[in-house]
C-alpha positions in Angstrom: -48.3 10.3 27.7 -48.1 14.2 26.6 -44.8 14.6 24.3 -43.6 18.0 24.7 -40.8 19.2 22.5 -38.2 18.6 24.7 -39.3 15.1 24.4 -39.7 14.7 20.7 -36.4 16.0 20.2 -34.4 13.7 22.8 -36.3 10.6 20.9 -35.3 11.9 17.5 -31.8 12.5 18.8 -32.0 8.7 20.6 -32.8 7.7 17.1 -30.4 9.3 14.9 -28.1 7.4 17.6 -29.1 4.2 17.1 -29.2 4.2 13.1 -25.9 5.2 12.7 -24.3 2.9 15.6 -26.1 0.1 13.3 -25.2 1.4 10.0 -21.5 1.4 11.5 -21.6 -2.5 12.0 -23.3 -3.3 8.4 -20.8 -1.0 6.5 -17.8 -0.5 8.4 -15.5 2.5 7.0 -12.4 1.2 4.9 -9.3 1.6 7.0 -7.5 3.4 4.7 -10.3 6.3 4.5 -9.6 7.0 8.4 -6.0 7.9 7.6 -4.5 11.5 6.5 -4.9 12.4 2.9 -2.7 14.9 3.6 1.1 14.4 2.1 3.6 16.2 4.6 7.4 16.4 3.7 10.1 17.9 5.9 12.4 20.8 4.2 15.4 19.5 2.0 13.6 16.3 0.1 15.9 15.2 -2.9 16.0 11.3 -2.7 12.6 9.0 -2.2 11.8 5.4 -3.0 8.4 4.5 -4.2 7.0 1.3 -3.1 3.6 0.5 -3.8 1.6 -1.9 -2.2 -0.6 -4.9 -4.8 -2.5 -6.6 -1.8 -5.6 -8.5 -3.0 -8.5 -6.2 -3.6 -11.7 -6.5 -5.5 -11.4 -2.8 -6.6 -9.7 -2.0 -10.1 -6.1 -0.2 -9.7 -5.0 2.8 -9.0 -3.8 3.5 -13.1 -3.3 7.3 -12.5 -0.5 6.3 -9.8 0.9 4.1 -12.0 0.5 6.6 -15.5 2.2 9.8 -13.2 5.2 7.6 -12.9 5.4 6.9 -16.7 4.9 10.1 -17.3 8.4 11.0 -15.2 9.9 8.4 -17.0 9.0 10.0 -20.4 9.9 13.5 -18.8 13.8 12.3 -17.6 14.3 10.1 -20.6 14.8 6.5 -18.9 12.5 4.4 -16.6 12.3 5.5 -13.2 13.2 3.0 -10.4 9.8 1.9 -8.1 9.2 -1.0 -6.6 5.8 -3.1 -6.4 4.9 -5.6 -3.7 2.4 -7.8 -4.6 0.3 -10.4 -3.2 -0.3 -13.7 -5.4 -3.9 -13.1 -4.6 -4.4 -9.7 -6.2 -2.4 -11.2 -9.1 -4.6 -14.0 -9.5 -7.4 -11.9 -10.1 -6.1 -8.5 -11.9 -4.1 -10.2 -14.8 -5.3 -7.2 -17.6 -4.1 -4.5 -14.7 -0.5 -6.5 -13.9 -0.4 -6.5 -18.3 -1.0 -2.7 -18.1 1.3 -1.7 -15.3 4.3 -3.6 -17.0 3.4 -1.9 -20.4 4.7 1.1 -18.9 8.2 2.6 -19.1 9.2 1.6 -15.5 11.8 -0.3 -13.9 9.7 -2.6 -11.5 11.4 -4.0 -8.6 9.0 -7.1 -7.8 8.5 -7.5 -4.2 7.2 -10.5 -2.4 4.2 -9.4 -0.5 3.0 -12.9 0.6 0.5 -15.2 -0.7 -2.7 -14.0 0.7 -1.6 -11.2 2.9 -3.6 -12.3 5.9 -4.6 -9.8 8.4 -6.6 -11.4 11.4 -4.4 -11.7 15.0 -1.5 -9.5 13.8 -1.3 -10.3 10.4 2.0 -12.9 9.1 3.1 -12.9 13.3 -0.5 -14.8 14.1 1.5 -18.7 14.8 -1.5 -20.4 13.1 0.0 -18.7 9.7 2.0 -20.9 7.4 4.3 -18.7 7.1 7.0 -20.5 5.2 4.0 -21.0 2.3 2.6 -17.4 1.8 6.8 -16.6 1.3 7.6 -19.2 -1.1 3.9 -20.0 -2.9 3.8 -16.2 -3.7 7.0 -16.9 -5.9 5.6 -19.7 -7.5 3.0 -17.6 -7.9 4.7 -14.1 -9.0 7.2 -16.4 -11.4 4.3 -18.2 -13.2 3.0 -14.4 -14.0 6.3 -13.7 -16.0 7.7 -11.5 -12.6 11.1 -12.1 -11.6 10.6 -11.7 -7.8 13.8 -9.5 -5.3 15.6 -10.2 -2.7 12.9 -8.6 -0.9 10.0 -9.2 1.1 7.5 -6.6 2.3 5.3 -7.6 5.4 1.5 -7.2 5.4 0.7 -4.1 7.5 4.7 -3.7 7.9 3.7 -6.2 11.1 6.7 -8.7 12.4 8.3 -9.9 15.2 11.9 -11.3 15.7 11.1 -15.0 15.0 9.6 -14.1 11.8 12.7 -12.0 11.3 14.5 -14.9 12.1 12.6 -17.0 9.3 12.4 -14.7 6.7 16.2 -14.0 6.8 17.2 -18.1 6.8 14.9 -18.2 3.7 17.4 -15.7 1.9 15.1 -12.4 2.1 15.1 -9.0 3.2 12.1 -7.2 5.3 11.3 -4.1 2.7 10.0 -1.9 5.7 8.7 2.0 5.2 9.1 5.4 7.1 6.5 7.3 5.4 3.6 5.4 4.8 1.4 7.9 3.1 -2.3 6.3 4.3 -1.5 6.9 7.9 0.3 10.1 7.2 3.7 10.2 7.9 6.2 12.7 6.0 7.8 12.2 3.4 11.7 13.0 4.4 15.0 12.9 2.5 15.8 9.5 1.9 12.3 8.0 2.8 10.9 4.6 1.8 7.7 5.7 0.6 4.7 3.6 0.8 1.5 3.8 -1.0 -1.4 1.3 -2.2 -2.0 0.9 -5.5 -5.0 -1.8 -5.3 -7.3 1.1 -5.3 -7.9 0.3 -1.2 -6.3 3.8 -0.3 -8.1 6.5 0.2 -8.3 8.9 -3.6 -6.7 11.3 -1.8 -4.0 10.2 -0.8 -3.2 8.8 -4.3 -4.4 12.0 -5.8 -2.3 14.3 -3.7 1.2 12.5 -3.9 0.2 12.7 -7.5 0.1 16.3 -6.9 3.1 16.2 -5.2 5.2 14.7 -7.8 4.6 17.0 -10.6 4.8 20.0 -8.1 8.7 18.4 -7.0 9.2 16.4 -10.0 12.2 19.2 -11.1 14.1 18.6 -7.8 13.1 15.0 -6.3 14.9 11.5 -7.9 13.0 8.4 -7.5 15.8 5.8 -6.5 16.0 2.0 -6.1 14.8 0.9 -3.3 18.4 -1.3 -2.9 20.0 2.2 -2.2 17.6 2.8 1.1 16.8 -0.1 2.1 19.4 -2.7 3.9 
């Protein structure tokens, strides 16, 4: 066979092809790194509530997240309002972190964010799910880790569907939604629940720019509790 250029080339090409359609399946791209880093806000922002997502994660946390907030704290004089939801998991295994986060001048709403946060076949709304365990466990859990959980519950991947409305409401909680989940990037508008990972899964710029975004508004935006947004 005579390989002309033309030929060479459409091999090397078939090649380059292959190798990254394989690399693809060995080391799939984190989720949150195909989101927006970008944080967009609609004109007139003055009230926001900062949730921040603990789910289990191998990676350390996102301290500079949790440091800016101090750091407002220290700036207005009393501990600003946030709330954390947090899987029993990541709690289990980041005990040093948890220390560190409630060393700072912040007043923590706890959030329930299930036992193990599963994901596969819709997340909490797969039927296989015990769904009544990763609720309550996660406050056995959260309690035996000095947290005193809320009246709240956050689902993983904000996924649920009316019967586990249903459920979670006859166990005495509240679905802690979001309208600008910063990872998939939606805007940040007056009077949004914000949401942001803090189990150093998101992408570093999204965490680095609502950092950003903070100091640049910290003079005009209040952080408020998330009981006066969310019902």
């Amino acid at each position: 066979m005579i390989f002309t250029r033309q030929t060479v080339s459409f091999f090397a090409f078939l090649f380059i092809l292959i190798f990254f359609a394989f690399g693809c399946v060995k080391s799939p791209v984190k989720v949150a790194e195909l989101f927006s880093s970008e944080i967009k806000t609609s004109p007139a922002v003055e009230n926001i509530a900062v949730t921040i997502d603990l789910c289990p994660s191998s990676h350390p946390y996102a301290k500079e997240l949790f440091n800016a907030l101090g750091s407002i704290s220290k700036r207005v004089g009393k501990p600003v309002p946030i709330a954390v939801c947090v899987s029993g998991r990541w709690l289990e295994r980041h005990q040093s972190e948890l220390a560190a986060i409630r060393r700072l001048n912040l007043n923590i709403t706890w959030v329930n964010h299930s036992y193990s946060h599963p994901v596969d076949h819709d997340f909490l709304n797969n039927p296989d799910v015990n769904f009544n365990y990763e609720v309550l466990h996660n406050v056995k859990v959260m309690e035996r880790y000095g947290l005193k959980p809320s009246k709240y519950f956050r689902f993983p991947g904000l996924r649920h569907n009316q019967q586990r409305l249903a459920e979670l409401k006859q166990m005495g909680y509240i679905s802690l939604d979001a309208d600008a989940w910063l990872g998939k990037g939606q805007p940040i508008k007056n009077g949004s629940i914000v949401l942001i990972h803090g189990n150093g899964n998101e992408s570093p710029k999204v965490v680095k720019n609502f950092i950003i975004f903070l100091k640049k508004n910290g003079q005009k935006i209040v952080l408020v509790p998330i009981s006066s947004l969310a019902r």
